[in-house]
Residue frames as a rotation matrix with the C-alpha (Angstrom) as fourth column:
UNK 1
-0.917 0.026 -0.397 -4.86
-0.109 0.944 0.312 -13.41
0.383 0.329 -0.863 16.66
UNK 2
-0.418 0.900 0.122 -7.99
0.401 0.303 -0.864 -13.31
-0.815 -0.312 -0.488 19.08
UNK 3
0.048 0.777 -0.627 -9.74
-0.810 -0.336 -0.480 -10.84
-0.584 0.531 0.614 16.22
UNK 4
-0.177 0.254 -0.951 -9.38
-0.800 0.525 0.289 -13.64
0.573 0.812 0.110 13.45
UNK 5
-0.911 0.086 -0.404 -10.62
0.201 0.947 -0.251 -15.90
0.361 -0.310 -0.879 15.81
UNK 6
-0.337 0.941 0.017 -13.58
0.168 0.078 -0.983 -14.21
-0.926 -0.328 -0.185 16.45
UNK 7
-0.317 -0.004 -0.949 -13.88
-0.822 -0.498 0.277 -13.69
-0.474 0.867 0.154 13.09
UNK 8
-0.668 0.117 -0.735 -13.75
-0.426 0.749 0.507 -17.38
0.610 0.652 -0.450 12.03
UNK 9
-0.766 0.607 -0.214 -16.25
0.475 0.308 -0.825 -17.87
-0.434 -0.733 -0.524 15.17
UNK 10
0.174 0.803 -0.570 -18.57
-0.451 -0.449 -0.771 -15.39
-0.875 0.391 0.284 13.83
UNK 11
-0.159 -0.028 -0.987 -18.52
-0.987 -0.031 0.160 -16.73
-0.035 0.999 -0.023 10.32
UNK 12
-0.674 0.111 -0.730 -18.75
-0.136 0.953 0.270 -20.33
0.726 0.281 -0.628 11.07
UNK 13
-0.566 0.627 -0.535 -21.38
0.735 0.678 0.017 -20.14
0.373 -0.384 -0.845 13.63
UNK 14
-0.639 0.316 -0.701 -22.28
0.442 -0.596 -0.671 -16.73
-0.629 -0.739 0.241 16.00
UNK 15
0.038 0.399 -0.916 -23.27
-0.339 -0.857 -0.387 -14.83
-0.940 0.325 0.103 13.04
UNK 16
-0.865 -0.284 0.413 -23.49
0.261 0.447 0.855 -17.39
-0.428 0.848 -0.313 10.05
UNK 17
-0.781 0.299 -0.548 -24.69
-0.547 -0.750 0.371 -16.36
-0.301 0.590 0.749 7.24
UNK 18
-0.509 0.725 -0.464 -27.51
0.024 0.551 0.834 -19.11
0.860 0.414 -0.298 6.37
UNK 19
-0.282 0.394 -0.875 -28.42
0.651 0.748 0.127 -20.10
0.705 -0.533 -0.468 10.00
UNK 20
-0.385 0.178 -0.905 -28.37
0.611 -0.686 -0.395 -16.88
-0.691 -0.706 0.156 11.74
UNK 21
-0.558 0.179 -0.810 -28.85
-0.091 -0.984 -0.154 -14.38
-0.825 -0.012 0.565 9.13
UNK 22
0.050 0.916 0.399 -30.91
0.393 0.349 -0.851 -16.30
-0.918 0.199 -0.342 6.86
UNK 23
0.309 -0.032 -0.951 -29.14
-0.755 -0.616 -0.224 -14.83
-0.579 0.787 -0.215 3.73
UNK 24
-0.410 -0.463 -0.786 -28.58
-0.879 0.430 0.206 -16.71
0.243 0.775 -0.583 0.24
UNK 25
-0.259 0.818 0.514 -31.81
-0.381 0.403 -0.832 -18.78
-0.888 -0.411 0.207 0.79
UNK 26
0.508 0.465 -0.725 -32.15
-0.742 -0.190 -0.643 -19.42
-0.436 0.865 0.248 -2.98
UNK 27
0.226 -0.305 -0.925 -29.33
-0.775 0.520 -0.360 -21.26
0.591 0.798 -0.119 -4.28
UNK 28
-0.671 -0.464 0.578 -29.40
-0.740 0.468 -0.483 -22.78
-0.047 -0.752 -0.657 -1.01
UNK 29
0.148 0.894 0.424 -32.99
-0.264 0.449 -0.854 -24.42
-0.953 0.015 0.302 -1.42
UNK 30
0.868 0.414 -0.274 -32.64
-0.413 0.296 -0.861 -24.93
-0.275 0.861 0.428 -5.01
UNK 31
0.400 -0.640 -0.657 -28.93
-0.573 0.385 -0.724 -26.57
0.715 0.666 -0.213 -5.50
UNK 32
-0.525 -0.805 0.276 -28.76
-0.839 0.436 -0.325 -28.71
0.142 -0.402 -0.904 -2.16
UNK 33
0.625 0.778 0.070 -30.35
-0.775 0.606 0.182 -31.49
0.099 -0.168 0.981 -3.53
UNK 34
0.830 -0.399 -0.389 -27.03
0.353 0.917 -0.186 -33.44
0.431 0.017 0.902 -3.49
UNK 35
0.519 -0.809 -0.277 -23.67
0.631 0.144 0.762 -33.25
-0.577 -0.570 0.585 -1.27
UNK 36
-0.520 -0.796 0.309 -21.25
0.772 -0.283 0.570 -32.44
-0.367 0.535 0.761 -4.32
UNK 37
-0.190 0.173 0.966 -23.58
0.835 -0.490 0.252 -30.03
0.517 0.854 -0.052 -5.67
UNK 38
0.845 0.534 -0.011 -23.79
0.391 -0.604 0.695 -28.19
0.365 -0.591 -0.719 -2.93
UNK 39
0.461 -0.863 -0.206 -20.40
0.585 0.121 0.802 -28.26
-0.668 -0.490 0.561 -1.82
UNK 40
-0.473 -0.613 0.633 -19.03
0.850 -0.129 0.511 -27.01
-0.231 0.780 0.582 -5.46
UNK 41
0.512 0.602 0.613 -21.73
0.471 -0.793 0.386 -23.92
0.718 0.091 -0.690 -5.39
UNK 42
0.938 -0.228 -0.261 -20.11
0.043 -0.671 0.741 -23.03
-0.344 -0.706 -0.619 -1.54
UNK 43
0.104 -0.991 0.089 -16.78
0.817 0.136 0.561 -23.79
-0.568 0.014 0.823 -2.96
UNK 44
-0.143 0.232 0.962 -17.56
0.849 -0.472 0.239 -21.24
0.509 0.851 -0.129 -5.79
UNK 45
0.658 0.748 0.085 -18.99
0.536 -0.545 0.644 -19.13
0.529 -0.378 -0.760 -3.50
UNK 46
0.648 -0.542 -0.535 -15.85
0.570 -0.121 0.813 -19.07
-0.505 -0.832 0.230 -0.95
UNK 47
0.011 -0.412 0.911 -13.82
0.976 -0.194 -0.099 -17.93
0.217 0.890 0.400 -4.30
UNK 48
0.156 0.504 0.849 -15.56
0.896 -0.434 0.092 -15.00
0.415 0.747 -0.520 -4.68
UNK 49
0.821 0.402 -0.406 -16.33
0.509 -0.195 0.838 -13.81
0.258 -0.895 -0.365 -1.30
UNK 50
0.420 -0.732 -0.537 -12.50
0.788 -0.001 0.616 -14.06
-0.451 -0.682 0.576 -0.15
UNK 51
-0.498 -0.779 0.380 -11.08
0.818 -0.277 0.505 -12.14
-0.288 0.562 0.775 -3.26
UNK 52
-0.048 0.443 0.895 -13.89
0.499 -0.766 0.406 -9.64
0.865 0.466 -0.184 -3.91
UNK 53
0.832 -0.232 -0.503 -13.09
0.480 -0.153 0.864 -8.74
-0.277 -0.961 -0.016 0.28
UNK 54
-0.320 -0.947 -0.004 -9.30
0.702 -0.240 0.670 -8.30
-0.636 0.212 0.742 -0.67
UNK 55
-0.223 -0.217 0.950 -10.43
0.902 -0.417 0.116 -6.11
0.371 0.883 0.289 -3.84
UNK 56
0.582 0.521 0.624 -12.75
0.206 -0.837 0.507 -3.93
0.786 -0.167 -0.595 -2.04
UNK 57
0.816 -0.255 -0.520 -10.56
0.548 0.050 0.835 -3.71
-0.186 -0.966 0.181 1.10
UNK 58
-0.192 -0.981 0.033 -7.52
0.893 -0.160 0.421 -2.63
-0.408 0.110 0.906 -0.83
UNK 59
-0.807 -0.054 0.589 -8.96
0.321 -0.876 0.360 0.35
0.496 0.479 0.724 -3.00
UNK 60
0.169 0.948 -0.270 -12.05
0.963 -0.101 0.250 1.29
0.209 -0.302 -0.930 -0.58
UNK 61
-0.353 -0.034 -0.935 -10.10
0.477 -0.867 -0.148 4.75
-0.805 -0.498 0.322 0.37
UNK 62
-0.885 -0.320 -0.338 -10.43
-0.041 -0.670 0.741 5.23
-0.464 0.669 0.580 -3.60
UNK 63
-0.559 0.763 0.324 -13.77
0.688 0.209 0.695 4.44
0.463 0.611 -0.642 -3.92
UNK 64
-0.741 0.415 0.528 -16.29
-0.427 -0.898 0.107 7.16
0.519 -0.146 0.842 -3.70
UNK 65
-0.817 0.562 0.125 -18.68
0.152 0.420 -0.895 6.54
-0.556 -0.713 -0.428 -0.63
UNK 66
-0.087 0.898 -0.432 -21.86
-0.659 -0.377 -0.651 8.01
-0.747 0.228 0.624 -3.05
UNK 67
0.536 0.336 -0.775 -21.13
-0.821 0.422 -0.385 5.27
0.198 0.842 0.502 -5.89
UNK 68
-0.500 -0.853 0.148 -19.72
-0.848 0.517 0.119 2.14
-0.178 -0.066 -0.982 -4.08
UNK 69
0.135 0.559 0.818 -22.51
-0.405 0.784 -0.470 -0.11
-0.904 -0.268 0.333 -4.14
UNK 70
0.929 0.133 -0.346 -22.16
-0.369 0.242 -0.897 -0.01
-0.036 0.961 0.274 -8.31
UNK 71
-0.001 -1.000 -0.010 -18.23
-0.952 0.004 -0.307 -0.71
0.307 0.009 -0.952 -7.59
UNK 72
-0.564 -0.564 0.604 -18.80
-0.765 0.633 -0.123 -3.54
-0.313 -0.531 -0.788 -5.43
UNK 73
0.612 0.725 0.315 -21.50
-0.184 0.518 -0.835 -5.06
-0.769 0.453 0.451 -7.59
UNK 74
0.750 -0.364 -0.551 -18.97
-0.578 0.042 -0.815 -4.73
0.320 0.930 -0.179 -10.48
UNK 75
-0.294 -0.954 0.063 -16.15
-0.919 0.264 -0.294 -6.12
0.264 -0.145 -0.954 -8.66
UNK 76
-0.293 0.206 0.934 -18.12
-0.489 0.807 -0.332 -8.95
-0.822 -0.554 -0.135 -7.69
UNK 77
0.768 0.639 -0.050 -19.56
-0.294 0.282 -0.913 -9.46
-0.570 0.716 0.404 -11.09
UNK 78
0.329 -0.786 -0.523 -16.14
-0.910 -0.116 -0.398 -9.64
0.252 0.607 -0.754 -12.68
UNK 79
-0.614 -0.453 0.646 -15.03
-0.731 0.635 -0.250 -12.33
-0.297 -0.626 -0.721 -10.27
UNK 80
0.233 0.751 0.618 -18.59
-0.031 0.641 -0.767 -14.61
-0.972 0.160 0.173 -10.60
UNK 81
0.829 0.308 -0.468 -17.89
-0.525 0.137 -0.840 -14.42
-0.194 0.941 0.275 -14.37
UNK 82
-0.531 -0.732 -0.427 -13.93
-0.708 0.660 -0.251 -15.85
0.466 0.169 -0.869 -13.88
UNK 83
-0.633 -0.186 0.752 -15.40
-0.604 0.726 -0.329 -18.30
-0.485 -0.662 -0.571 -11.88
UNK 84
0.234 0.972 -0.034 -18.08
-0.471 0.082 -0.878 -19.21
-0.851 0.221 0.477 -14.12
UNK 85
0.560 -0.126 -0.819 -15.97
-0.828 -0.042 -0.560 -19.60
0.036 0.991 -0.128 -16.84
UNK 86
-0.453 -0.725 0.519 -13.38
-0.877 0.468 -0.111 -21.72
-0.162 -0.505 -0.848 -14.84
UNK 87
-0.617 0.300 0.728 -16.26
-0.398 0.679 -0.617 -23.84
-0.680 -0.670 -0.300 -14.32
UNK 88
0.576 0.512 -0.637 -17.56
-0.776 0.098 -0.623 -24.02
-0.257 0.853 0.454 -18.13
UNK 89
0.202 -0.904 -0.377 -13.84
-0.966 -0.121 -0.228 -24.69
0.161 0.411 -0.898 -18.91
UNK 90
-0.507 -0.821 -0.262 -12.97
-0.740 0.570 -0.356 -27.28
0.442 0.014 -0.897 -16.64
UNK 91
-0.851 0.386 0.357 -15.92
-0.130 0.503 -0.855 -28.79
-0.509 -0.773 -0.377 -14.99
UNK 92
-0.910 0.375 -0.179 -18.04
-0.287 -0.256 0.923 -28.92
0.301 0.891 0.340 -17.87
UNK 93
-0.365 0.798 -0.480 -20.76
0.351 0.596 0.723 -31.28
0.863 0.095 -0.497 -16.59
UNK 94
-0.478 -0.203 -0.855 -20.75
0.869 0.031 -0.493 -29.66
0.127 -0.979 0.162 -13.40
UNK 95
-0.963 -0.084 -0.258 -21.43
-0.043 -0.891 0.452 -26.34
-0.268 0.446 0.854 -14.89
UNK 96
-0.589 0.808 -0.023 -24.17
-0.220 -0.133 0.966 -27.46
0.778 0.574 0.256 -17.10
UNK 97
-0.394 0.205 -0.896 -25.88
0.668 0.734 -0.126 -28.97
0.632 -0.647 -0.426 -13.57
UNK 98
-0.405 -0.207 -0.891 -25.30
0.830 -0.491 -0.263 -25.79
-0.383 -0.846 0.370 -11.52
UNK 99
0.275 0.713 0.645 -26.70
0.911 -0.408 0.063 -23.73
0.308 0.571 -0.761 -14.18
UNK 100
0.263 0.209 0.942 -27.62
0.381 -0.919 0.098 -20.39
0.886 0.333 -0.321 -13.90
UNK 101
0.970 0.071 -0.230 -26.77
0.235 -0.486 0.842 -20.26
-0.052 -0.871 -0.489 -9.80
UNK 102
0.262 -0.942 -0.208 -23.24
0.930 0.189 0.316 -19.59
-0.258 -0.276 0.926 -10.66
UNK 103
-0.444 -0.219 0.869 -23.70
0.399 -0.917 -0.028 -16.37
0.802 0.334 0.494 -12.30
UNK 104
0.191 0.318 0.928 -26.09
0.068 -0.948 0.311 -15.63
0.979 0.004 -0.203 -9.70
UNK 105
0.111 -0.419 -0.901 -23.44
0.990 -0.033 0.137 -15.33
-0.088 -0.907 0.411 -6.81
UNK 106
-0.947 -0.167 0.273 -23.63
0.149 -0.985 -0.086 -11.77
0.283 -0.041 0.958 -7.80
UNK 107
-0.297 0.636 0.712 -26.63
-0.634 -0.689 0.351 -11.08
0.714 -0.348 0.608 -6.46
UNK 108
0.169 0.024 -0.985 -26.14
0.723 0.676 0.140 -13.46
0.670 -0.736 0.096 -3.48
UNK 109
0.808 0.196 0.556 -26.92
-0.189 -0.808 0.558 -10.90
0.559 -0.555 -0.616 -0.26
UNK 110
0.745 -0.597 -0.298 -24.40
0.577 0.351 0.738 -13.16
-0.335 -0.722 0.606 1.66
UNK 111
-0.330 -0.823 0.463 -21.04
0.939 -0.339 0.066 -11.44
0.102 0.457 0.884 -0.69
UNK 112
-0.147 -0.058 0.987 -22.58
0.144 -0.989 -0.036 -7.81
0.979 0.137 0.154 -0.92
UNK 113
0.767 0.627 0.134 -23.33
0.090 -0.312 0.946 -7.89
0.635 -0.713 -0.296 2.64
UNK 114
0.787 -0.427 -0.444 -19.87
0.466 -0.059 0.883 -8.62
-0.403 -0.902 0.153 3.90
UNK 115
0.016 -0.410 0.912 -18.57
0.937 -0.312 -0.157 -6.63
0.349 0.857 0.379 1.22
UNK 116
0.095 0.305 0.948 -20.15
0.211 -0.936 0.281 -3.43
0.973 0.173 -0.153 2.72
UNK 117
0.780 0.554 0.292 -20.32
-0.205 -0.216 0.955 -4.04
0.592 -0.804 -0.055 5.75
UNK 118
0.621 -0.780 -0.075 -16.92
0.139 0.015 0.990 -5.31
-0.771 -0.626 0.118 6.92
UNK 119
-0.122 -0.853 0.507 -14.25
0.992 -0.085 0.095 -5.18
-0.038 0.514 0.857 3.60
UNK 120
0.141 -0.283 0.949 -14.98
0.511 -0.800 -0.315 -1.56
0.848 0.529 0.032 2.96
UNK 121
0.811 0.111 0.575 -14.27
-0.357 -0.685 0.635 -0.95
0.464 -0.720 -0.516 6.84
UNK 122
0.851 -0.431 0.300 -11.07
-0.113 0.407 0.906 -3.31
-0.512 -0.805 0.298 7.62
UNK 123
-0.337 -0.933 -0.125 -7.81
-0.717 0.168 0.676 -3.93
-0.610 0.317 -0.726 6.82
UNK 124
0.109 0.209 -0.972 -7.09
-0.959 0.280 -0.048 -6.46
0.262 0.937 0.231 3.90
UNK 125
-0.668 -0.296 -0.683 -5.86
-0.439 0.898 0.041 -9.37
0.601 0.327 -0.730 5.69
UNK 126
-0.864 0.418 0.280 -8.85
-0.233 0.161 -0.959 -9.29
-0.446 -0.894 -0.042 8.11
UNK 127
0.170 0.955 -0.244 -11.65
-0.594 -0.099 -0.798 -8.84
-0.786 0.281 0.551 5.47
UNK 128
-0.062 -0.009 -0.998 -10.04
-0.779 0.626 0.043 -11.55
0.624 0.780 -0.046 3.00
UNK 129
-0.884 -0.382 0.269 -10.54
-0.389 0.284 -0.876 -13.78
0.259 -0.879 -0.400 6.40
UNK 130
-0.668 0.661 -0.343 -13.59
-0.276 -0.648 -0.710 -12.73
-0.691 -0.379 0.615 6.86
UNK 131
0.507 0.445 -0.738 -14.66
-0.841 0.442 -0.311 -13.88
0.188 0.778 0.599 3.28
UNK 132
-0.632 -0.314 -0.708 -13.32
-0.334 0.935 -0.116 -17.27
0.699 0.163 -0.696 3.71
UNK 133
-0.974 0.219 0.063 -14.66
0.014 0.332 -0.943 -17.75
-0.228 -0.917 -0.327 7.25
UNK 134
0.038 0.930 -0.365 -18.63
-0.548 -0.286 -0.786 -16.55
-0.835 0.231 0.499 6.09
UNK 135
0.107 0.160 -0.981 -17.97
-0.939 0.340 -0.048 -19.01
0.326 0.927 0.186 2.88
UNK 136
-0.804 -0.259 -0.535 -16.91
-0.297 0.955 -0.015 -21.68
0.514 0.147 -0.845 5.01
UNK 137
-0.766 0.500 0.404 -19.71
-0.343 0.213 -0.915 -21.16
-0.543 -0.840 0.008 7.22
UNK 138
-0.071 0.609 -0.790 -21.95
-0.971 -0.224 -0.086 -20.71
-0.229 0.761 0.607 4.00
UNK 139
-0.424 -0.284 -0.860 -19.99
-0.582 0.813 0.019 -24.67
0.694 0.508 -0.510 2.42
UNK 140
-0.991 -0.113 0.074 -20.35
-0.134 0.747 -0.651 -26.50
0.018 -0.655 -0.756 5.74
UNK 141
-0.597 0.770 0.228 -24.61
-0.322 0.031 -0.946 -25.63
-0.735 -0.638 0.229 6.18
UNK 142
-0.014 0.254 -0.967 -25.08
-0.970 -0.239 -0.048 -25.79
-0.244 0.937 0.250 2.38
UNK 143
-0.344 -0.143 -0.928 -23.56
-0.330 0.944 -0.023 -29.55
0.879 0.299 -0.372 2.63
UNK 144
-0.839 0.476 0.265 -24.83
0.225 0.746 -0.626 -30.90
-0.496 -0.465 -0.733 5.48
UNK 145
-0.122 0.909 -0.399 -28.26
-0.586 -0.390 -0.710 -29.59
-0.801 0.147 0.581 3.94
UNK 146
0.098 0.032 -0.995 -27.34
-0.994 0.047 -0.096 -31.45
0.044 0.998 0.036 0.88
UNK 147
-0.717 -0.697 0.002 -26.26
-0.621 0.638 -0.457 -34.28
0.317 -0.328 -0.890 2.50
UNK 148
-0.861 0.499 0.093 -29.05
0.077 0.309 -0.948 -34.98
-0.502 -0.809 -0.304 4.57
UNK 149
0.276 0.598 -0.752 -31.72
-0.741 -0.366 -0.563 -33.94
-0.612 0.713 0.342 1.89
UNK 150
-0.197 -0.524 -0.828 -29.62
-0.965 0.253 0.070 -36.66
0.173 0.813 -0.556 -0.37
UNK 151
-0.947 -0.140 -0.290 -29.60
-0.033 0.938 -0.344 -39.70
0.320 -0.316 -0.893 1.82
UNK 152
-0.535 0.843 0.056 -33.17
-0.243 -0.090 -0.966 -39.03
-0.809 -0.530 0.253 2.79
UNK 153
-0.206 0.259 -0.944 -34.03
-0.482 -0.866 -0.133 -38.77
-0.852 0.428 0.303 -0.69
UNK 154
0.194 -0.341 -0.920 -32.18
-0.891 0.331 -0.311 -40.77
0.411 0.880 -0.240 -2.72
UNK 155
0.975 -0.211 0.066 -30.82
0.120 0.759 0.640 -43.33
-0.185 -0.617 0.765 -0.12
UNK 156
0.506 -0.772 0.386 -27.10
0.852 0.376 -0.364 -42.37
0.136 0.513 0.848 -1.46
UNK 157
0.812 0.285 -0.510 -24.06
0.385 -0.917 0.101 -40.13
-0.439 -0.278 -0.854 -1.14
UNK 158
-0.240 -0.913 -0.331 -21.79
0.049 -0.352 0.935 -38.30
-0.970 0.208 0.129 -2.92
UNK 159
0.537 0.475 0.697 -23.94
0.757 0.093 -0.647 -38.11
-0.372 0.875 -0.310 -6.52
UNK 160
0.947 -0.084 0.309 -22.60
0.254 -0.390 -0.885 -36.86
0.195 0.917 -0.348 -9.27
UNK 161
0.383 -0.856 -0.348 -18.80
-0.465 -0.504 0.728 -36.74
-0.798 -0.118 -0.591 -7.85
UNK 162
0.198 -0.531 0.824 -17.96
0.788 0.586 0.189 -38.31
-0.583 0.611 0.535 -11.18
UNK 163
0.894 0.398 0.204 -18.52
0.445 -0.834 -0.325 -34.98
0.041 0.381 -0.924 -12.35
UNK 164
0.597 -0.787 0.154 -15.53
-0.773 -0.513 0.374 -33.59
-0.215 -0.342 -0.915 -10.17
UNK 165
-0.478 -0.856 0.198 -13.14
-0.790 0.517 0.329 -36.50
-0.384 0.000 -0.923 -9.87
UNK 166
0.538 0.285 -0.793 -14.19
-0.728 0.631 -0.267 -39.00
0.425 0.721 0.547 -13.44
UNK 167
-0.538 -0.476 -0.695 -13.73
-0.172 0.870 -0.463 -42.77
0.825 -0.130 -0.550 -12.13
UNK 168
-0.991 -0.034 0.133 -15.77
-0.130 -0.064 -0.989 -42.05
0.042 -0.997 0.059 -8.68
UNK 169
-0.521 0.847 0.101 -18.96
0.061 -0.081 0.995 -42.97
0.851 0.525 -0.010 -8.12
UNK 170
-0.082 0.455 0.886 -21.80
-0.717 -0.645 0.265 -42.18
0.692 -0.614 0.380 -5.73
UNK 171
-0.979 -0.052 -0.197 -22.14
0.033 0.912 -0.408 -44.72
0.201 -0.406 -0.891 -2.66
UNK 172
-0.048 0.978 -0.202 -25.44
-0.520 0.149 0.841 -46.30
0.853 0.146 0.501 -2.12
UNK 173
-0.707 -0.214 0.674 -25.91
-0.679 -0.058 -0.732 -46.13
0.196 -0.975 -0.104 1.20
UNK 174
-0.101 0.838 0.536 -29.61
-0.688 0.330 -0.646 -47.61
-0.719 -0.434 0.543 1.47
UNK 175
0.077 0.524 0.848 -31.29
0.267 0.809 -0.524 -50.65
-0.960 0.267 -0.078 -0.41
UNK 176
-0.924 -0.273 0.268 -31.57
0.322 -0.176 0.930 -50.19
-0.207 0.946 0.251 -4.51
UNK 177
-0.303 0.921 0.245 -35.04
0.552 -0.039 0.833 -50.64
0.777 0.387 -0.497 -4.03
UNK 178
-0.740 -0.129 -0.660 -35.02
0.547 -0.687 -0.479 -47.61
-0.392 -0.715 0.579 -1.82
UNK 179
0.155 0.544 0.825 -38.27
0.986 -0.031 -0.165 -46.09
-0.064 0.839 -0.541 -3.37
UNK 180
-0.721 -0.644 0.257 -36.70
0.605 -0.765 -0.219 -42.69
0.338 -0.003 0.941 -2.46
UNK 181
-0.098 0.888 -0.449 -38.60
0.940 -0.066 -0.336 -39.75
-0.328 -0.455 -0.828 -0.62
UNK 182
-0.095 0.212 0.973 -39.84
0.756 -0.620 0.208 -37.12
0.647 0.755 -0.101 -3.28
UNK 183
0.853 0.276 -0.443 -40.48
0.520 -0.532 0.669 -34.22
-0.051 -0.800 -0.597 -0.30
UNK 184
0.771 -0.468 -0.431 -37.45
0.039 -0.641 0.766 -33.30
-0.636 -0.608 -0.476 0.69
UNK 185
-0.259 -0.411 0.874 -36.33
0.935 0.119 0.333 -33.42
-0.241 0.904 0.354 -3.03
UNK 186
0.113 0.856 0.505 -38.26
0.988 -0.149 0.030 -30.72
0.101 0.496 -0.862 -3.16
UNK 187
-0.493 -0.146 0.858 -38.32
-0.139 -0.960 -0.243 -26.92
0.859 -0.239 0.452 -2.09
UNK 188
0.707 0.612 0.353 -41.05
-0.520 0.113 0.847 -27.79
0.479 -0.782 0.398 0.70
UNK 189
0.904 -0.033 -0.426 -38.56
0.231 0.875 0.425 -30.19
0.359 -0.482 0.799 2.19
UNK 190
0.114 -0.802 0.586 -35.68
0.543 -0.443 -0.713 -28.18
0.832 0.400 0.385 1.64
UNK 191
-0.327 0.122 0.937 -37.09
-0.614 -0.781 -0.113 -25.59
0.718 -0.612 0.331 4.31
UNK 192
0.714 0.699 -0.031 -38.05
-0.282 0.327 0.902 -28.33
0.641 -0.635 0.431 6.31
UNK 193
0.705 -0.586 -0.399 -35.12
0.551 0.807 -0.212 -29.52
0.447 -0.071 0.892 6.93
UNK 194
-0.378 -0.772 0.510 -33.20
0.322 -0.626 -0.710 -26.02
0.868 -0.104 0.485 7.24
UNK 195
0.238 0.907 0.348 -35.65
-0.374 -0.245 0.894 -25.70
0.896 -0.343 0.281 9.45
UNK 196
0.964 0.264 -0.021 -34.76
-0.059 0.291 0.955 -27.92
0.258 -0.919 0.297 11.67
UNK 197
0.324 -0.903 0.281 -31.47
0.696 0.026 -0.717 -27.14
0.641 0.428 0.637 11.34
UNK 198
-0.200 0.069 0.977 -31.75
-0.166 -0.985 0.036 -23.48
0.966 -0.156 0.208 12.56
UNK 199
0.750 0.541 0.381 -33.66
-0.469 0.028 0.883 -25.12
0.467 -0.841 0.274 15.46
UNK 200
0.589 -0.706 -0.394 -30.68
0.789 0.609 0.088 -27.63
0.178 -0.363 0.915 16.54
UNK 201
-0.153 -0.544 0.825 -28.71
0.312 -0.819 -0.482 -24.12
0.938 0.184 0.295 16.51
UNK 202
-0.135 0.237 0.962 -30.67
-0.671 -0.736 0.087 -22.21
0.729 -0.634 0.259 18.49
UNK 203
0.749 0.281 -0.600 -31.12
0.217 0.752 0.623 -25.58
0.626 -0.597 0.502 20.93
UNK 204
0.038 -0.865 -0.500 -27.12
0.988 0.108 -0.112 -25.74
0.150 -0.489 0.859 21.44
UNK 205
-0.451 -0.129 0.883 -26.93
0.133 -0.988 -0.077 -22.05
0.883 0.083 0.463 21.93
UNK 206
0.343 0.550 0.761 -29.83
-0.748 -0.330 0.575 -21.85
0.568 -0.767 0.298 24.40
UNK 207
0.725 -0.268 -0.635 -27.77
0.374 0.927 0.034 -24.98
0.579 -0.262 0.772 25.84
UNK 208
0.061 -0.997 0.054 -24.91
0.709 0.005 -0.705 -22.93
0.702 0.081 0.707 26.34
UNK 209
-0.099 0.337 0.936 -26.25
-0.352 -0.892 0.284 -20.09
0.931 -0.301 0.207 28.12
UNK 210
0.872 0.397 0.286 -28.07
-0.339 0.067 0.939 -21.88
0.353 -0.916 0.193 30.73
UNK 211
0.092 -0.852 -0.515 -24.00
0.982 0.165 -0.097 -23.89
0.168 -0.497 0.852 31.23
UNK 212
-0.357 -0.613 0.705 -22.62
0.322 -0.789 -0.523 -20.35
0.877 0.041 0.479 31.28
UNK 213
0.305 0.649 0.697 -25.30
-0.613 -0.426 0.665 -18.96
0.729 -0.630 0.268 33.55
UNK 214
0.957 0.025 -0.291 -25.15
0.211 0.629 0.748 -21.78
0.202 -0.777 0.596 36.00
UNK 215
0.038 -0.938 -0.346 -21.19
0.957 0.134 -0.259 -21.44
0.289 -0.321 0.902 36.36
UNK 216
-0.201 -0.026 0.979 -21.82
-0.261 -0.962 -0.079 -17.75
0.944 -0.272 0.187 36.96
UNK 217
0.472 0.804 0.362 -23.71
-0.308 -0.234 0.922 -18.52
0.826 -0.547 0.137 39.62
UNK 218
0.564 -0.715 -0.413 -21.47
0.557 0.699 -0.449 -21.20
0.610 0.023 0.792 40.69
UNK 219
0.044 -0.964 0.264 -18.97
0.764 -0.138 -0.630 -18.56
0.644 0.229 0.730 40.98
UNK 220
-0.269 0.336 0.903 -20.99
-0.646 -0.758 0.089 -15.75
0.714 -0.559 0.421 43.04
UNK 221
0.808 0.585 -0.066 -22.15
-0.284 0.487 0.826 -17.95
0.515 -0.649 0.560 45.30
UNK 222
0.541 -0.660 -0.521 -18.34
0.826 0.534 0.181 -19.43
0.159 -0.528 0.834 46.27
UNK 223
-0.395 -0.790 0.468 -16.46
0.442 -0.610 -0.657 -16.15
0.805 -0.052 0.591 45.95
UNK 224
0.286 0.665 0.689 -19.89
-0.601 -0.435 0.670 -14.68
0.746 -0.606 0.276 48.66
């Protein structure tokens, strides 16, 4: 039990994929202009991640080590295309919104990276973990990014969940005559914001240390 707890520690913060390792920067900047659309890209994303883990984890003894990268591109491509369809099928308006980033979760660095790097080295129920935990870390920075980028923006949250659940509508948090702020609609704002994101990270982090550190001391000092 501690490994899948450091697991879902590393994946949702130590070693997240957006804030630490700065991977899947694209459909992050370019599809969290709104809560739900962001959310329904990581949700997509978590899909993929968890079950293309489990695929590669289960046949990795039978995959040749000289031609896995074309395996685990294919196995990942197979998956991004059920999901894609799923999401033609049954989310129609969603789909047409999300566009083209849904095919490209196959070449999202965040899935081939913990593909190679931990499913084709771990057991199956550790590396289908492993993809969930690094997708949820992936959903959780993707929406607050979207979130915060929305209400800044627009003045409103939850757009376009009529999409997902028909009858719902977005709440309008600020004024109507909010004239909205076009920036951080943008790409340029986008990175501003993750920006300061990353920085609030590394704040509480360098926060923690200096507690840790001090209680060390603490501790040499009473045991001396």
């Amino acid at each position: 039990m501690s490994a899948y707890r450091d697991i879902a520690r590393s994946g949702l913060w130590k070693q997240n994929a957006i804030l630490t390792q700065l991977l899947g920067l694209c459909p992050l900047l370019a599809i969290s202009t709104s809560m739900v659309n962001a959310v329904s890209l990581g949700l997509a994303t978590i899909m993929v991640m968890a079950v293309a883990n489990l695929a590669v984890s289960s046949l990795r003894s039978f995959i040749p080590y000289e031609i896995r990268i074309p395996v685990f591109i294919l196995i990942i491509a197979a998956l991004v295309t059920v999901v894609d369809l799923s999401f033609n099928a049954w989310l129609h308006d969603l789909y047409l919104v999300l566009g083209i980033f849904i095919p490209l979760i196959v070449t999202n660095c965040i899935v081939l990276a913990r593909v190679e790097a931990f499913a084709a080295k771990n057991p199956v129920g550790a590396s289908t973990w492993d993809g969930i935990m690094m997708g949820v870390g992936f959903v959780w920075v993707i929406g607050l990014l979207g979130l915060i980028r929305e209400f800044i923006g627009q003045g409103t949250l939850f757009s376009g969940i009529d999409m997902v659940v028909p009858g719902l509508h977005a709440i309008q948090v600020l004024p109507e005559d909010y004239p909205g702020f076009l920036v951080v609609m943008l790409p340029p704002g986008a990175f501003f914001v993750l920006g300061l994101m990353i920085a609030g990270r590394n704040w509480l982090d360098a926060r923690a240390n200096d507690r840790a550190k001090a209680l060390l001391v603490q501790h040499t000092q009473a045991s001396s």
